[in-house]
Biotite code that builds the C-alpha atoms (Angstrom):
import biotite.structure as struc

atoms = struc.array([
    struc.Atom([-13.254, -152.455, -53.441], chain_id="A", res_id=1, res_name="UNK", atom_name="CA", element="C"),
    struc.Atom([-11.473, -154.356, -50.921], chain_id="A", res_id=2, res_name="UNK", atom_name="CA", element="C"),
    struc.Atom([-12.927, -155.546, -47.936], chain_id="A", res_id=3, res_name="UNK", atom_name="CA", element="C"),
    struc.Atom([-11.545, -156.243, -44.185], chain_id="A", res_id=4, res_name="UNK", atom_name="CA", element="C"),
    struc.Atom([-12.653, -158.098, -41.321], chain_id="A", res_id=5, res_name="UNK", atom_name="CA", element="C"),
    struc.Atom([-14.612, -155.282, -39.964], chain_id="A", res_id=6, res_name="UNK", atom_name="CA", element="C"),
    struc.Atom([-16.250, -154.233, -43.195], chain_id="A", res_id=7, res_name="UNK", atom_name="CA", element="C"),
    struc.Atom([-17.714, -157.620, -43.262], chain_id="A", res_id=8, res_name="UNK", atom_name="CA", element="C"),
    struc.Atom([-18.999, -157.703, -40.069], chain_id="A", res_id=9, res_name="UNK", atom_name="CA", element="C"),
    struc.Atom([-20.532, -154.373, -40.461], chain_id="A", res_id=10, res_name="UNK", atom_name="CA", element="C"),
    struc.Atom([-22.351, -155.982, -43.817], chain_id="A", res_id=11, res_name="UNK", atom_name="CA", element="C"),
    struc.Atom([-23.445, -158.953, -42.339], chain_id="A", res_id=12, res_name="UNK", atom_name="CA", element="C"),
    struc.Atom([-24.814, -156.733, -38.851], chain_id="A", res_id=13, res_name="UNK", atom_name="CA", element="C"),
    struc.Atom([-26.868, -154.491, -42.029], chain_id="A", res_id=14, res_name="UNK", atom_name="CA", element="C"),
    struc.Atom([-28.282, -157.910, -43.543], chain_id="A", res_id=15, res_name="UNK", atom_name="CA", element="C"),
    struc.Atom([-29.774, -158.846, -40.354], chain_id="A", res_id=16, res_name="UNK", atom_name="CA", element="C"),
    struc.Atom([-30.782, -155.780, -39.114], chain_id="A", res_id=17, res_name="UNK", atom_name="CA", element="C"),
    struc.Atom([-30.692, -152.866, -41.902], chain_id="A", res_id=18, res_name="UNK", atom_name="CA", element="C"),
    struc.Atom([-32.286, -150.323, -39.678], chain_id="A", res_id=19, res_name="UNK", atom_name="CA", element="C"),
    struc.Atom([-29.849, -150.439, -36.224], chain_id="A", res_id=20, res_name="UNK", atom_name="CA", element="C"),
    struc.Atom([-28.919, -147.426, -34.989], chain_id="A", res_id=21, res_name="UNK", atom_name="CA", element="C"),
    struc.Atom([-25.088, -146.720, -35.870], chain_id="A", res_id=22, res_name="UNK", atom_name="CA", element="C"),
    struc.Atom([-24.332, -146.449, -32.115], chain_id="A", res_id=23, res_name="UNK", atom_name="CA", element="C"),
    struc.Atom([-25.802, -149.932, -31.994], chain_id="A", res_id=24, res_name="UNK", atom_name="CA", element="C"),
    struc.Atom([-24.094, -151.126, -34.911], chain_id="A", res_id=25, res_name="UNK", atom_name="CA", element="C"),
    struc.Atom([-20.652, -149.663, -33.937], chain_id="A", res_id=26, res_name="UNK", atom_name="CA", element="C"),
    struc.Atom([-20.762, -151.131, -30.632], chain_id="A", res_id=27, res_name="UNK", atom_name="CA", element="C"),
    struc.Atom([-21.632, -154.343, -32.544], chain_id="A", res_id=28, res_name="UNK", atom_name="CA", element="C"),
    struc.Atom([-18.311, -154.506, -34.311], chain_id="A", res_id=29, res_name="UNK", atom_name="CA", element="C"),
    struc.Atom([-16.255, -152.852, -31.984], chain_id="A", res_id=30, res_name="UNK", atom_name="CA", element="C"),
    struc.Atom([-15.849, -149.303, -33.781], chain_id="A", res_id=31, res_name="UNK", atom_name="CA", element="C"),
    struc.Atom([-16.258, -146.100, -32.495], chain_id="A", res_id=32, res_name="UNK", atom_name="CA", element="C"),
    struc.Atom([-19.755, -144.191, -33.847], chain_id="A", res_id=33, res_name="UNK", atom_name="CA", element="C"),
    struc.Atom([-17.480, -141.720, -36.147], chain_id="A", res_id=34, res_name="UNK", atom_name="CA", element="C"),
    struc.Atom([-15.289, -144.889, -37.816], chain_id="A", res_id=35, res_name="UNK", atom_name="CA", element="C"),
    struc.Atom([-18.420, -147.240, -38.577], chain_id="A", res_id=36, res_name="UNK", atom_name="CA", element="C"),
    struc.Atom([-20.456, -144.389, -39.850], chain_id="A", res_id=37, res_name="UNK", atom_name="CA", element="C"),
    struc.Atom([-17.840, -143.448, -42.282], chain_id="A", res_id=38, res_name="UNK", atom_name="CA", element="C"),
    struc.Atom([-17.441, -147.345, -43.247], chain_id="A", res_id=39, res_name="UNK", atom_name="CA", element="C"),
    struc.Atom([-21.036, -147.180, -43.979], chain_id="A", res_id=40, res_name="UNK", atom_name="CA", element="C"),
    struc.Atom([-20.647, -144.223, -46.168], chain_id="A", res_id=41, res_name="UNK", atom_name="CA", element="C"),
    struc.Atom([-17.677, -145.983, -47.847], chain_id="A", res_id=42, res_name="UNK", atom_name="CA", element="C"),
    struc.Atom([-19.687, -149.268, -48.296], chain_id="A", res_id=43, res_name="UNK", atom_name="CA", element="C"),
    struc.Atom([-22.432, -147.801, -49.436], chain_id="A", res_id=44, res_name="UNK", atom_name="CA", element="C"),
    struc.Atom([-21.064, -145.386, -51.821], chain_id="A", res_id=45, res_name="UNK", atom_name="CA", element="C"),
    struc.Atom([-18.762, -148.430, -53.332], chain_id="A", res_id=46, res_name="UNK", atom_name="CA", element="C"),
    struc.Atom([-22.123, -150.122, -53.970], chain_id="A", res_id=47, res_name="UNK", atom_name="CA", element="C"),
    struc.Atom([-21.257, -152.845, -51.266], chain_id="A", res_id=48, res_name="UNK", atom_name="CA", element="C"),
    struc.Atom([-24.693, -151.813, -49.923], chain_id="A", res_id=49, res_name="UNK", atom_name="CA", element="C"),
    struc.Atom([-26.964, -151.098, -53.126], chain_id="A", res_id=50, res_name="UNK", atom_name="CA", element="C"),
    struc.Atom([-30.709, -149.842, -51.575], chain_id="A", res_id=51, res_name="UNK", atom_name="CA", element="C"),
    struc.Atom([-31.932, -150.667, -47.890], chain_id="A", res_id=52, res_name="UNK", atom_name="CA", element="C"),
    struc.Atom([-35.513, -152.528, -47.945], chain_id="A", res_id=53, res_name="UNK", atom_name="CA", element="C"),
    struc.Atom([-38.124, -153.261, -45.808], chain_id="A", res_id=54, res_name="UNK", atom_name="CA", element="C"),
    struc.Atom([-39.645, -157.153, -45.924], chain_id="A", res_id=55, res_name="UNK", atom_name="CA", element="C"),
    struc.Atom([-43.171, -156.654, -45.901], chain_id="A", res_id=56, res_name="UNK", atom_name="CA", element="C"),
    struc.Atom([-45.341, -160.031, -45.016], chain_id="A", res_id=57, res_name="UNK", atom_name="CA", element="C"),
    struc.Atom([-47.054, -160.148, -48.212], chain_id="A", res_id=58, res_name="UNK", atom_name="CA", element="C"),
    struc.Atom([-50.160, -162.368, -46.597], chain_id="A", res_id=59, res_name="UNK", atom_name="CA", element="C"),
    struc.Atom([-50.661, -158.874, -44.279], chain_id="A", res_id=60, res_name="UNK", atom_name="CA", element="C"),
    struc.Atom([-51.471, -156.827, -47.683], chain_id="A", res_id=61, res_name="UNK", atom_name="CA", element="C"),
    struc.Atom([-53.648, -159.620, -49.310], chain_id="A", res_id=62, res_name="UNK", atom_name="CA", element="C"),
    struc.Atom([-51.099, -161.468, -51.050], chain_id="A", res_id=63, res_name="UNK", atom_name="CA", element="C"),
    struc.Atom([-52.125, -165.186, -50.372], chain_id="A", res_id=64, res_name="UNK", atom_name="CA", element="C"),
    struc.Atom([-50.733, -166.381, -53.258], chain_id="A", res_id=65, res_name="UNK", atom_name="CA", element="C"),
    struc.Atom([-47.055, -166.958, -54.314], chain_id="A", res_id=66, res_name="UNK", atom_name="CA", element="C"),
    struc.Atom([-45.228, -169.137, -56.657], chain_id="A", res_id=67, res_name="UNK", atom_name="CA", element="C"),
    struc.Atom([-42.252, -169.856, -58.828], chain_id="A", res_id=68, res_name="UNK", atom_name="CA", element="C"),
    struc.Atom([-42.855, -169.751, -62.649], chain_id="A", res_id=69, res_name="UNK", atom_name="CA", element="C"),
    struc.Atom([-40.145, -170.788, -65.076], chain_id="A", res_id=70, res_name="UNK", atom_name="CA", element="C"),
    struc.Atom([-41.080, -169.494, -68.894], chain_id="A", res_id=71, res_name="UNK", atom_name="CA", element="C"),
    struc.Atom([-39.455, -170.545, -72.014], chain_id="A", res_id=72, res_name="UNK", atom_name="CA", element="C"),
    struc.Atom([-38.842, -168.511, -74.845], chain_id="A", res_id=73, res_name="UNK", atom_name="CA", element="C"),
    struc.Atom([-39.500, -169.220, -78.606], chain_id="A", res_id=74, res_name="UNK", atom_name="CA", element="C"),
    struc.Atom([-36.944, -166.751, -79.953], chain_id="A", res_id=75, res_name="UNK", atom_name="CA", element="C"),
    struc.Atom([-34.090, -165.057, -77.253], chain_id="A", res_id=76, res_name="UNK", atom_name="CA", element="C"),
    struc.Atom([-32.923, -162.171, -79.560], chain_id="A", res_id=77, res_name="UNK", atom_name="CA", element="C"),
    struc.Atom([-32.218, -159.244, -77.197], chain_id="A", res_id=78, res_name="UNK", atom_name="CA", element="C"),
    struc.Atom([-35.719, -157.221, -78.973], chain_id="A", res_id=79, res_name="UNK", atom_name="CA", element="C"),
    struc.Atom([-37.604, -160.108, -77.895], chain_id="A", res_id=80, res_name="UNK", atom_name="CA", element="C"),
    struc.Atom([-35.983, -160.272, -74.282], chain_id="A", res_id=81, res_name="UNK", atom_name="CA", element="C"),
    struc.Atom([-36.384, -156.437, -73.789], chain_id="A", res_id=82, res_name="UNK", atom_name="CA", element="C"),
    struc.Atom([-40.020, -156.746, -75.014], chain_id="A", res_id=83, res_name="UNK", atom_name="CA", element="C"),
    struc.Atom([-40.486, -159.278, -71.994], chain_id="A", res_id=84, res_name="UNK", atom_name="CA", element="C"),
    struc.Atom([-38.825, -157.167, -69.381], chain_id="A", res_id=85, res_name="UNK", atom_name="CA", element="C"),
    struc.Atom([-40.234, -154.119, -70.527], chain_id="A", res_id=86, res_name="UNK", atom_name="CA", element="C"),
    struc.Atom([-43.573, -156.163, -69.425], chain_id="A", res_id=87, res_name="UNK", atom_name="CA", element="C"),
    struc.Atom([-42.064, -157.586, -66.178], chain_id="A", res_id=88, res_name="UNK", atom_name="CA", element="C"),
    struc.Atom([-41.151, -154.218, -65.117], chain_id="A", res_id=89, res_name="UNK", atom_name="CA", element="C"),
    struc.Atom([-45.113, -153.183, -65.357], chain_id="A", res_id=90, res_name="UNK", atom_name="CA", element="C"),
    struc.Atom([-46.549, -156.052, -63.324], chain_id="A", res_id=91, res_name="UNK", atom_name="CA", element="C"),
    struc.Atom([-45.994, -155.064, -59.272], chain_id="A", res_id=92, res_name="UNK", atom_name="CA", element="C"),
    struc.Atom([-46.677, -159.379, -58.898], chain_id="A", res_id=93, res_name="UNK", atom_name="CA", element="C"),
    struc.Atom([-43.897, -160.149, -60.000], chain_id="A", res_id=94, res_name="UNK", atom_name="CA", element="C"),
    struc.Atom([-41.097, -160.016, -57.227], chain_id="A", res_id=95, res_name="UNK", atom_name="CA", element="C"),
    struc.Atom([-38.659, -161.094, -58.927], chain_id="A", res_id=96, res_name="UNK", atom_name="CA", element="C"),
    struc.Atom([-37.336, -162.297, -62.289], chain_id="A", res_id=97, res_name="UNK", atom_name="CA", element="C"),
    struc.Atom([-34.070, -164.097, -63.067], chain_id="A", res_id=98, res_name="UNK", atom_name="CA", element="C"),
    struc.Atom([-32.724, -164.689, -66.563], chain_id="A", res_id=99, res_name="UNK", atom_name="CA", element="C"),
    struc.Atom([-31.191, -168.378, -66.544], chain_id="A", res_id=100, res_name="UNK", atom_name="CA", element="C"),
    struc.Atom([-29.566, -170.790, -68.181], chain_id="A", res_id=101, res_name="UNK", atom_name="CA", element="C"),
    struc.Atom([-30.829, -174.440, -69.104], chain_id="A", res_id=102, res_name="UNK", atom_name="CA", element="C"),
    struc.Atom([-33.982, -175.222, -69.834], chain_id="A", res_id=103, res_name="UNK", atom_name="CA", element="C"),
    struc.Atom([-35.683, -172.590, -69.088], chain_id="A", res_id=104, res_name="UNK", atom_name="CA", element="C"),
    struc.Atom([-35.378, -168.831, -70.293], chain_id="A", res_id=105, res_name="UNK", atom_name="CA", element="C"),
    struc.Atom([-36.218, -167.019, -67.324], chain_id="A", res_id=106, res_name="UNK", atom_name="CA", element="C"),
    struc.Atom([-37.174, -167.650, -63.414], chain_id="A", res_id=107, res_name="UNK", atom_name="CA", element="C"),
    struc.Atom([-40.285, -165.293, -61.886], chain_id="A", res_id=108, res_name="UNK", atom_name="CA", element="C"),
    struc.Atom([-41.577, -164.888, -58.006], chain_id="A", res_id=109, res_name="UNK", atom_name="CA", element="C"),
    struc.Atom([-45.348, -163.691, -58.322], chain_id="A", res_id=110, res_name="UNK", atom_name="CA", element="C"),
    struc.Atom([-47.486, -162.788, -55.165], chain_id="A", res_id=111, res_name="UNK", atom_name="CA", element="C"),
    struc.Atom([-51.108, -162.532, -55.975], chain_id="A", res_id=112, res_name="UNK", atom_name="CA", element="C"),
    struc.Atom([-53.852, -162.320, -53.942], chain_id="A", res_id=113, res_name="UNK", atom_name="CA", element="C"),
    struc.Atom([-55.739, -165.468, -55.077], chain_id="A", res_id=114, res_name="UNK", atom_name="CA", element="C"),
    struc.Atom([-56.153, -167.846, -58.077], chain_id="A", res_id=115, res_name="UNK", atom_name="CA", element="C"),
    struc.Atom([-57.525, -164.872, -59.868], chain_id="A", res_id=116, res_name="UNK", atom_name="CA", element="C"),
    struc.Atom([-55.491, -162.697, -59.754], chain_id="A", res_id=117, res_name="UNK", atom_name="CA", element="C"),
    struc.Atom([-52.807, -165.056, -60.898], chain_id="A", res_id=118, res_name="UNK", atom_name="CA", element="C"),
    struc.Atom([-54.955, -166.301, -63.481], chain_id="A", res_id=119, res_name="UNK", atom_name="CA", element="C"),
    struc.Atom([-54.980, -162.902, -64.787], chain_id="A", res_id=120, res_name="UNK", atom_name="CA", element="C"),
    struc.Atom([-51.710, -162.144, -64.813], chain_id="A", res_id=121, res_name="UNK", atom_name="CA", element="C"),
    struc.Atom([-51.003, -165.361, -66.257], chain_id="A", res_id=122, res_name="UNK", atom_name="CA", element="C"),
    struc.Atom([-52.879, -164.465, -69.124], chain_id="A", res_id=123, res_name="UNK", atom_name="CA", element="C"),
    struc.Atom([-51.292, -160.718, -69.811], chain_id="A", res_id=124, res_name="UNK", atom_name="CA", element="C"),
    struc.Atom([-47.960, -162.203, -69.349], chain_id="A", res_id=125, res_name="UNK", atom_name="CA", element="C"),
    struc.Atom([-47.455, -165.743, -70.955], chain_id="A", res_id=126, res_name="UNK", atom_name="CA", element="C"),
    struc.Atom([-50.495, -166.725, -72.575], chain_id="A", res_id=127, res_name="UNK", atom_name="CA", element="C"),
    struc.Atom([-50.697, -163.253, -74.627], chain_id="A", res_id=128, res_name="UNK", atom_name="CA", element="C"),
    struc.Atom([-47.334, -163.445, -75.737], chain_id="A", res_id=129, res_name="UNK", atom_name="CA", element="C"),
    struc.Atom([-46.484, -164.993, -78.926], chain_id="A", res_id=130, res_name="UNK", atom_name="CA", element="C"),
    struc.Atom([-43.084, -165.108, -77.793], chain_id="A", res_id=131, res_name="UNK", atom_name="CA", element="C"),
    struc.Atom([-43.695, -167.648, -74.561], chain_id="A", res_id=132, res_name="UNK", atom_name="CA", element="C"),
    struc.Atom([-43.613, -170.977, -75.811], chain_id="A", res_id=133, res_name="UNK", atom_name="CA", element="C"),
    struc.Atom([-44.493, -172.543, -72.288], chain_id="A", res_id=134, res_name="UNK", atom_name="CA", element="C"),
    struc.Atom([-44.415, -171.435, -68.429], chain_id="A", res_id=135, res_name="UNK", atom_name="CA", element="C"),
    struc.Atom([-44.398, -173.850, -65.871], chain_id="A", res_id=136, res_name="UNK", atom_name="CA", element="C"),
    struc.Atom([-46.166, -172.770, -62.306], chain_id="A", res_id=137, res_name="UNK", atom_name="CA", element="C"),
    struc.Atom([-44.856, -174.127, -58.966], chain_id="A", res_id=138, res_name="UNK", atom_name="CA", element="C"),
    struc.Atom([-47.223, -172.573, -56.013], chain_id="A", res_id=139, res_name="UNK", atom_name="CA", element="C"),
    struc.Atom([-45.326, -171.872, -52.535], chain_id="A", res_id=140, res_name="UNK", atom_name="CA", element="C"),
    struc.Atom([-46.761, -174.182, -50.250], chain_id="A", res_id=141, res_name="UNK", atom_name="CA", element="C"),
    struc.Atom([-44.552, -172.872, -47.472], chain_id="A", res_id=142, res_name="UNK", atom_name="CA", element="C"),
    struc.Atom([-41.047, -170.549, -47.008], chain_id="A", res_id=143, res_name="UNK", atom_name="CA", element="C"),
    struc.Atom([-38.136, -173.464, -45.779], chain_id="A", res_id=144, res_name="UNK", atom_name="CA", element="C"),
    struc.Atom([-35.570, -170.199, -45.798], chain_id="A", res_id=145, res_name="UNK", atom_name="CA", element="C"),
    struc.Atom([-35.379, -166.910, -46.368], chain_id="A", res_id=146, res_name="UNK", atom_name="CA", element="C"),
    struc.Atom([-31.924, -164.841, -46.953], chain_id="A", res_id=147, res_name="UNK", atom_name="CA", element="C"),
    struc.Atom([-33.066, -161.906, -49.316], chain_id="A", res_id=148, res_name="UNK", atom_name="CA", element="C"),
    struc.Atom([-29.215, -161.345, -50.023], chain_id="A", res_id=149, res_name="UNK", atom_name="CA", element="C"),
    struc.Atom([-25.569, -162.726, -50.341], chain_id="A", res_id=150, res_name="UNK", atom_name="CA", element="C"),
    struc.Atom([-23.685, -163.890, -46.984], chain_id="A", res_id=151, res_name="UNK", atom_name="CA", element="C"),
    struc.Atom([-21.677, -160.984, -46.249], chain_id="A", res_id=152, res_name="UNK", atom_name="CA", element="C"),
    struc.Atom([-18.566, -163.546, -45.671], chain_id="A", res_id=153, res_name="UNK", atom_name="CA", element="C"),
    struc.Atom([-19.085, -165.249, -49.585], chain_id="A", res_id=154, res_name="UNK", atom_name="CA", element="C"),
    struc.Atom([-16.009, -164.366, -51.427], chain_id="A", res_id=155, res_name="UNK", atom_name="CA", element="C"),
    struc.Atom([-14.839, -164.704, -54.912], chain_id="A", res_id=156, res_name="UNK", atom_name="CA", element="C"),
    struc.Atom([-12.542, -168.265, -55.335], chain_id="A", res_id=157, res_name="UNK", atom_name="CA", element="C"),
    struc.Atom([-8.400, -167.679, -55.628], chain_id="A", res_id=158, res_name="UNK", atom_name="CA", element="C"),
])
């Protein structure tokens, strides 16, 4: 879908602030109420906006415990992959999971409450798994920035 000036603006109002009021957020890009909700529509329906989520402060729920664990695979056939996944998709800890390239196989965010719980997790995910042949933990110590999506201004190259 193509984008103008205005439908970018509109996305990068929704990044900041997904729940403004579309009076608010027409006023904010200089639309009347009728033309930005039916940009909205349009966006979303493209898949320009994919799912509206709330950030929840995972220390106010009991999750004092984050961190960044790469995992290496011993064998990356797709059965082997979908086997993982299948796994990731069970544990709520795990925030997100990134298949990568380089060293590593794949790129996790857990948020545990304690050492525990990530101990146990630890063990139903990698150190159960035939298939892991290492993990590497990296505990967040403390959040430098947080954008949970894409600048609405990035662009392909060309």
């Amino acid at each position: 879908m193509e984008t103008d000036r205005i439908d970018r603006r509109l996305l990068a109002e929704l990044r900041r602030d997904a729940d403004i009021g579309n009076a608010r957020l027409a006023e904010r890009v200089g639309l009347s109420a009728s033309a930005c909700l039916r940009r909205v529509r349009r966006l979303k329906q493209a898949g320009l906006v994919r799912q509206v989520v709330a950030l929840v402060d995972g220390r106010a729920i009991g999750n004092g415990l984050s961190a960044i664990v790469t995992v290496s695979f011993v064998r990356h056939a797709p059965e082997y992959r979908a086997e993982f996944n299948r796994r990731l998709g069970e544990e709520e800890a795990v925030s997100l999971a990134y298949s990568v390239s380089g060293n590593v196989s794949a790129v996790l965010q857990v948020d545990v409450a304690d050492m525990a719980a990530f101990n146990a997790l630890a063990e139903r995910l990698f150190d159960s798994d035939p298939n892991v042949a290492a993990f590497t933990t990296h505990f967040i110590m403390g959040t430098l920035k947080q954008e949970p999506v894409v600048p609405a201004t990035s662009r392909p190259a060309g």
